[in-house]
Backbone bond lengths (Angstrom), bond angles and torsions (degrees), N, CA, C in turn:
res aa  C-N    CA-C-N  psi(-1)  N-CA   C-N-CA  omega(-1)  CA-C   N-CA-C  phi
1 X - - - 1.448 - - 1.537 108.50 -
2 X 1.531 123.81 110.17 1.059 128.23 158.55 1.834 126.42 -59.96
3 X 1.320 112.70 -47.57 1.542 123.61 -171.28 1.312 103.99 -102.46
4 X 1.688 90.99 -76.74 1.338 144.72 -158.21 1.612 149.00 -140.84
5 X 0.982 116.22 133.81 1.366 102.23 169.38 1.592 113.85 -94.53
6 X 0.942 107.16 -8.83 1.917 108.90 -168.48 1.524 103.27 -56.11
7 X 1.312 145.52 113.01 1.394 153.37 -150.15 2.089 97.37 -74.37
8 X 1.411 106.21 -26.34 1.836 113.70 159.71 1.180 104.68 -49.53
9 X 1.507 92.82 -57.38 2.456 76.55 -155.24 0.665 104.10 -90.10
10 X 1.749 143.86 -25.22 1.737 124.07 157.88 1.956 123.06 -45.41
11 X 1.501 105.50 -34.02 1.509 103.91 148.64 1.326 137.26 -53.13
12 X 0.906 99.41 -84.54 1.768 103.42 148.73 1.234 116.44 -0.79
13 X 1.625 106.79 -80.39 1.775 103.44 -172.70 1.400 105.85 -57.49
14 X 1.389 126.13 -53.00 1.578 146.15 -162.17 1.768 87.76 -56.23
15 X 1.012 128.29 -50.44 1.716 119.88 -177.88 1.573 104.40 -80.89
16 X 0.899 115.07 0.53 2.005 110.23 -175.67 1.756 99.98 -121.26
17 X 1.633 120.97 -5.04 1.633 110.40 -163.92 2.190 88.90 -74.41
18 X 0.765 121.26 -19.54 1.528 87.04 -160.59 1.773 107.13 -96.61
19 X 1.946 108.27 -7.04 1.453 92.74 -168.45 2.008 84.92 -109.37
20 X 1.551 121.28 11.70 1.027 137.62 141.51 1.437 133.73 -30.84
21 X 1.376 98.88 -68.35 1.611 151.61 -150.73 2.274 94.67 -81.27
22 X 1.525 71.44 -55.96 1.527 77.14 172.17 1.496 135.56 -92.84
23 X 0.886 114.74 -1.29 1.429 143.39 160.34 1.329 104.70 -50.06
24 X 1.693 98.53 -77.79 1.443 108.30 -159.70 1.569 100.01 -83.70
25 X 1.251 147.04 -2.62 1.502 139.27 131.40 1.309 135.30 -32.21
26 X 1.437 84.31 -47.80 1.988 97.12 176.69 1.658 107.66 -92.94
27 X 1.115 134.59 -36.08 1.184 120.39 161.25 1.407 122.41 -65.03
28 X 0.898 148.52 -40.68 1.799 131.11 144.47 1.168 133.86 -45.52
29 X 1.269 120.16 -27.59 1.663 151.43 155.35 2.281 76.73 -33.02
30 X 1.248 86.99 -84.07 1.466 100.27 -140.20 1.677 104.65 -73.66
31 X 1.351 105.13 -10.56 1.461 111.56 167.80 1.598 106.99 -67.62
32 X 1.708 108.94 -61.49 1.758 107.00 154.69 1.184 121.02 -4.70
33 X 1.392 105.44 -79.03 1.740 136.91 -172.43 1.478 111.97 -35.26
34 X 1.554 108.70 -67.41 1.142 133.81 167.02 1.810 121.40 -56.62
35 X 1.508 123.36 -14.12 1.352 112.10 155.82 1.087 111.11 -107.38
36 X 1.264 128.84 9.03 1.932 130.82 -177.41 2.022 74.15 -80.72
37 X 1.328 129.29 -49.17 1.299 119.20 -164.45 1.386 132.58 -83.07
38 X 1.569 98.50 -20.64 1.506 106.79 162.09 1.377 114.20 -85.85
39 X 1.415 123.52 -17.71 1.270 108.86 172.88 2.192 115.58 -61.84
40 X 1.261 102.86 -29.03 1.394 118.55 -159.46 1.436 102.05 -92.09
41 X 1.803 117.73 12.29 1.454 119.37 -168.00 0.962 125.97 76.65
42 X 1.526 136.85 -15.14 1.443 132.66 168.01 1.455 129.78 -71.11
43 X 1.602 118.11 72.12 1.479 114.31 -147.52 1.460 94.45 -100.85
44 X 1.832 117.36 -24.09 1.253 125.55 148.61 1.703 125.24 -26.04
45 X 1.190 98.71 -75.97 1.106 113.55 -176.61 1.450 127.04 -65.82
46 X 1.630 119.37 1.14 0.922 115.49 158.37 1.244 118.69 -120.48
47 X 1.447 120.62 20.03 1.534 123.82 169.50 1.421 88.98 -78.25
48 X 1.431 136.85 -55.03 1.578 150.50 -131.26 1.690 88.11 -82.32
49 X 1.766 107.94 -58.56 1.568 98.36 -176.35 1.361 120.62 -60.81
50 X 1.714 113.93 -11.40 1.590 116.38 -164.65 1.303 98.32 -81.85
51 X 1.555 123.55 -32.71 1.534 134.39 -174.94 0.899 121.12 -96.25
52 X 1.794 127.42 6.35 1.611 137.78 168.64 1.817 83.25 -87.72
53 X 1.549 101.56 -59.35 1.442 84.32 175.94 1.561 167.35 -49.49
54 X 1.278 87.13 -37.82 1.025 112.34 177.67 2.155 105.20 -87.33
55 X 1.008 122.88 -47.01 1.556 120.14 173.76 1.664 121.21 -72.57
56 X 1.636 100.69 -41.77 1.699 105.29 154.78 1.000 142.60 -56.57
57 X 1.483 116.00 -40.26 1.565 138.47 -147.23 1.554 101.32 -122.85
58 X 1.289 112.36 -64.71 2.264 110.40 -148.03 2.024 71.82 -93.48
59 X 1.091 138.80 -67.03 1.500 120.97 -151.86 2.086 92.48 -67.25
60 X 1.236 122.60 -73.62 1.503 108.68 -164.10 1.403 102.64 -29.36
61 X 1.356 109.69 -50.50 1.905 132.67 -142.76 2.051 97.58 -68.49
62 X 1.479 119.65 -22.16 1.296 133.48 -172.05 1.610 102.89 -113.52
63 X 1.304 110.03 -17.38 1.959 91.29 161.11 1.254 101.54 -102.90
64 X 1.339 136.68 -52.87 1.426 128.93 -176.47 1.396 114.01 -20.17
65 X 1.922 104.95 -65.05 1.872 111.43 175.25 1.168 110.96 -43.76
66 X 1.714 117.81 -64.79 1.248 118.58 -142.19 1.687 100.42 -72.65
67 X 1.506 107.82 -24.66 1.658 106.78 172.92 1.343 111.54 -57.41
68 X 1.604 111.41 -53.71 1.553 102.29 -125.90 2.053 86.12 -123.56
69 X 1.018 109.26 15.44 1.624 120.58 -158.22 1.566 99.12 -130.78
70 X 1.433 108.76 -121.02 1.584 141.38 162.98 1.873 126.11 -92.99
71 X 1.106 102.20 120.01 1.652 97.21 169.62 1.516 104.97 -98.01
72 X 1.144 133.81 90.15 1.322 131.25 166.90 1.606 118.35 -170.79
73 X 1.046 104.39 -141.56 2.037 93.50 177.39 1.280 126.56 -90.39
74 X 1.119 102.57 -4.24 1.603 126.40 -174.21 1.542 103.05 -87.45
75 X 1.536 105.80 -53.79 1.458 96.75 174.01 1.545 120.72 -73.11
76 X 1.208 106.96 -28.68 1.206 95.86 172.71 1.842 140.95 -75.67
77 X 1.430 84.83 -6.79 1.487 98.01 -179.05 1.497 102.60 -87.83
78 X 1.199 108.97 -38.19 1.952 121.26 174.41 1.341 119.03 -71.09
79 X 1.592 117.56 -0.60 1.681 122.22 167.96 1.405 103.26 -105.77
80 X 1.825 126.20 -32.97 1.458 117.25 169.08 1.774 110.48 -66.13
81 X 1.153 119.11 -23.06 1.416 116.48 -152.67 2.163 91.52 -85.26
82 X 1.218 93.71 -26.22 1.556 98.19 173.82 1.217 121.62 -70.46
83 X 1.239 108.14 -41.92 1.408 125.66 -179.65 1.350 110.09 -59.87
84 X 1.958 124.01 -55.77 0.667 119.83 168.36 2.073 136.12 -46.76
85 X 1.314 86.01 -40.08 1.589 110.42 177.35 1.700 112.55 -50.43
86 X 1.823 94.95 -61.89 1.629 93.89 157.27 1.413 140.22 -15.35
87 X 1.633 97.79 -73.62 1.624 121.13 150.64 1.122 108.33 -21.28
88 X 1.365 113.29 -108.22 1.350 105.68 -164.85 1.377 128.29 -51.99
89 X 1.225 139.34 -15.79 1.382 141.98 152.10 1.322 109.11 -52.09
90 X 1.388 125.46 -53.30 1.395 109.41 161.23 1.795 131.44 -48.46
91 X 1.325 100.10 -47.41 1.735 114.20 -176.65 1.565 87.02 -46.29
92 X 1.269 112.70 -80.91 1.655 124.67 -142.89 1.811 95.74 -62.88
93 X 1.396 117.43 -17.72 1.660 98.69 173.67 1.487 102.54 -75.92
94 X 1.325 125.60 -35.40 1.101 125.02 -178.47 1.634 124.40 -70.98
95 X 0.886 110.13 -15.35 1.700 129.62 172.20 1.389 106.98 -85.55
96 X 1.376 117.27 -47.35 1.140 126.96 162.05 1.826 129.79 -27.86
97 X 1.760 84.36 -72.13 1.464 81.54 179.92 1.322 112.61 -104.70
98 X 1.365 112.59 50.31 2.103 107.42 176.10 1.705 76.89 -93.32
99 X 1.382 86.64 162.93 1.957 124.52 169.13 1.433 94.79 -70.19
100 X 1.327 132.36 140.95 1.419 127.67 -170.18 2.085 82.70 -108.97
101 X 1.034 120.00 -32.98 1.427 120.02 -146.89 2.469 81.58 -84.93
102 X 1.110 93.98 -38.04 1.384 101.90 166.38 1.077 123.21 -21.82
103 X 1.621 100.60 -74.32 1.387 136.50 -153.82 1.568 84.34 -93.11
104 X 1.018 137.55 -22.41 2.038 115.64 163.89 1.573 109.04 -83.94
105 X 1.222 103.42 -33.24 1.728 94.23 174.42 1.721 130.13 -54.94
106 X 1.702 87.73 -47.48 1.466 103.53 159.43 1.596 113.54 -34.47
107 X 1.527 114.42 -63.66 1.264 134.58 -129.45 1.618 83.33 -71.24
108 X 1.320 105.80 -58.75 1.619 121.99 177.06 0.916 136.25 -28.52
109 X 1.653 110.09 -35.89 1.568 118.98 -167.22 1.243 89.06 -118.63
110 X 1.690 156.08 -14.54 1.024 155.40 171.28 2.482 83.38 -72.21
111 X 0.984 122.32 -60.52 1.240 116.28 169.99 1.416 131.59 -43.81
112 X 1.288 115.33 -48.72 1.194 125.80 158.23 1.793 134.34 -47.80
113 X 1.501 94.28 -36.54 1.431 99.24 -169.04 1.592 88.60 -97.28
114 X 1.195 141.26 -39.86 1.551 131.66 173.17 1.383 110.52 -38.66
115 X 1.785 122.25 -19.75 2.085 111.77 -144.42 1.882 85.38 -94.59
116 X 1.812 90.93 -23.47 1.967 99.82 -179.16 1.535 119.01 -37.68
């Protein structure tokens, strides 16, 4: 027994595993995303994308459904999974267009001044 035996919440999950499934894909996706950028010093820049995301994306993206779609777990897993998606569309433009030669110079002199 994982949950349950109650023959409900094995439904339940069984109608929620695939917008589930994808949920938790895209939120590690963008957790990824988000340490490719803190590793490179941008810890800024991913508080700001976490809070475009999360206030733009998973809250609009979870009343819109549950309004105008599904009110139940289904919708709600299909307004976080947007939200999340957001995210990472944001991360990877932003990964995208950093200076790579930048982001080693940084790296260098953040190295350099630690050996002091």
């Amino acid at each position: 027994m994982i949950f349950s035996e109650d023959p409900e919440v094995i439904k339940a999950f069984v109608e929620v595993r695939t917008p589930l499934s994808a949920m938790l894909f895209v939120m590690n996706l963008s957790v990824f995303l988000e340490r490719i950028l803190i590793a490179m010093g941008r810890t800024k820049v991913v508080f700001y994308a976490g809070v475009l995301g999360s206030w733009v994306g998973q809250v609009p993206g979870v009343i819109l459904v549950m309004m105008f779609w599904r009110n139940d777990l289904l919708g709600l897993y299909w307004g976080v999974t947007f939200g999340y998606l957001l995210l990472c569309v944001v991360l990877l433009r932003i990964i995208y267009s950093l200076s790579w030669e930048e982001i080693v110079q940084e790296a260098k002199a953040r190295g350099a001044a630690s050996r002091k």
